[in-house]
KOLDOKE-690420 format. One record per residue (C-alpha): x, y, z; residue number from 1. Coordinates in steps of 0.1 Angstrom, whole numbers, plus 5000, padded with zeros to 4 digits. Each point is the difference from the previous one (the first is absolute). Example, Ala and Ser with C-alpha at 12.3 -4.5 7.8 and 13.67 -1.06 7.14 Angstrom:
KOLDOKE-690420
x=5123&y=4955&z=5078&lumdo=1
x=5014&y=5034&z=4993&lumdo=2
//
This chain:
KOLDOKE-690420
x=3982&y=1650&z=4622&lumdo=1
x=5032&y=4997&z=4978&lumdo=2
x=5025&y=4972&z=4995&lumdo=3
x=5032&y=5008&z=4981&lumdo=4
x=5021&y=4982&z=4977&lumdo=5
x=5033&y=5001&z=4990&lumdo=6
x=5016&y=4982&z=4967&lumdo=7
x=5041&y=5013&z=4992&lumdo=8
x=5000&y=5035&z=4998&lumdo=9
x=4956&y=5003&z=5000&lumdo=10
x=4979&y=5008&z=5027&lumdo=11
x=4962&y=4996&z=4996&lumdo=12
x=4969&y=5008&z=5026&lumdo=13
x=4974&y=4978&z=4998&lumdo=14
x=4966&y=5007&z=5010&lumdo=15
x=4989&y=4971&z=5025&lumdo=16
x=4962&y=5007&z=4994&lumdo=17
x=4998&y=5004&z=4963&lumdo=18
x=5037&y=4978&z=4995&lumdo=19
x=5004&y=5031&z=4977&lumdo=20
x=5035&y=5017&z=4995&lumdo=21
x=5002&y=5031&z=5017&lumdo=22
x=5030&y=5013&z=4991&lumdo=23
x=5035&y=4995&z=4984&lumdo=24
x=5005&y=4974&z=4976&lumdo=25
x=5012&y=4961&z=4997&lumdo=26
x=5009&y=4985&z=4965&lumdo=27
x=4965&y=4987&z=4984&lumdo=28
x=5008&y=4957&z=5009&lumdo=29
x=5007&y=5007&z=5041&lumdo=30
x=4972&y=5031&z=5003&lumdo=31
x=4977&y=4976&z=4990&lumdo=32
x=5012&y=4969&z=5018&lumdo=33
x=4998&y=5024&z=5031&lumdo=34
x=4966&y=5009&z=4994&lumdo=35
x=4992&y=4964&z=4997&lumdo=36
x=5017&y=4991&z=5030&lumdo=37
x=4976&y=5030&z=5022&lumdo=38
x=4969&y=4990&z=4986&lumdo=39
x=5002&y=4965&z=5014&lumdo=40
x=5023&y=5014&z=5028&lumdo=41
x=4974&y=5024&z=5005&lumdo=42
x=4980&y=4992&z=5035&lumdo=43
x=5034&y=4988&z=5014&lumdo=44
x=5016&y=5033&z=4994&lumdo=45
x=4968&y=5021&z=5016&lumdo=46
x=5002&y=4981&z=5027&lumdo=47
x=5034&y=5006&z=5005&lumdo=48
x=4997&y=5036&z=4995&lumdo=49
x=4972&y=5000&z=5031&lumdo=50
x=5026&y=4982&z=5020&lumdo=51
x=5025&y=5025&z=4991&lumdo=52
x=4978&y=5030&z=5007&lumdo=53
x=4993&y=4984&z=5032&lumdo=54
x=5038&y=4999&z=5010&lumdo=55
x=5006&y=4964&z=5001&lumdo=56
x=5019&y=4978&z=4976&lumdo=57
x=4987&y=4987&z=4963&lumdo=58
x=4997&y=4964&z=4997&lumdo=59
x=5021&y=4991&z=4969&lumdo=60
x=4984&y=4994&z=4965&lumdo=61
x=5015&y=4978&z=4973&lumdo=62
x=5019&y=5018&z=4973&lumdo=63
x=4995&y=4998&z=4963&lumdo=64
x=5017&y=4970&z=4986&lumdo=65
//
């Protein structure tokens, strides 16, 4: 289960499980902003992915602010 995130040019994957990068890189400040933001995103974003997996639309989640 992978989220990605894009910041300019960079392009990380994010582990939803683990909110671990995965691969490619984000400068250090928004990489870890990101990670913040899928730890306490974290059951929100699962649960979209099951509704995903299921076919049917993800209910939105509040972005990093």
């Amino acid at each position: 289960m992978l989220i990605h995130a894009y910041y300019g040019e960079f392009k990380a994957v994010i582990d939803i499980n683990s909110c671990e990068l995965i691969e490619g890189n984000l400068p250090k400040k928004q990489l870890k902003i990101v990670l913040a933001w899928a730890e306490l995103r974290k059951e929100e974003l699962l649960s979209d992915w099951n509704l995903a997996m299921k076919g049917e639309l993800p209910l939105p989640i509040d972005p990093i602010r």
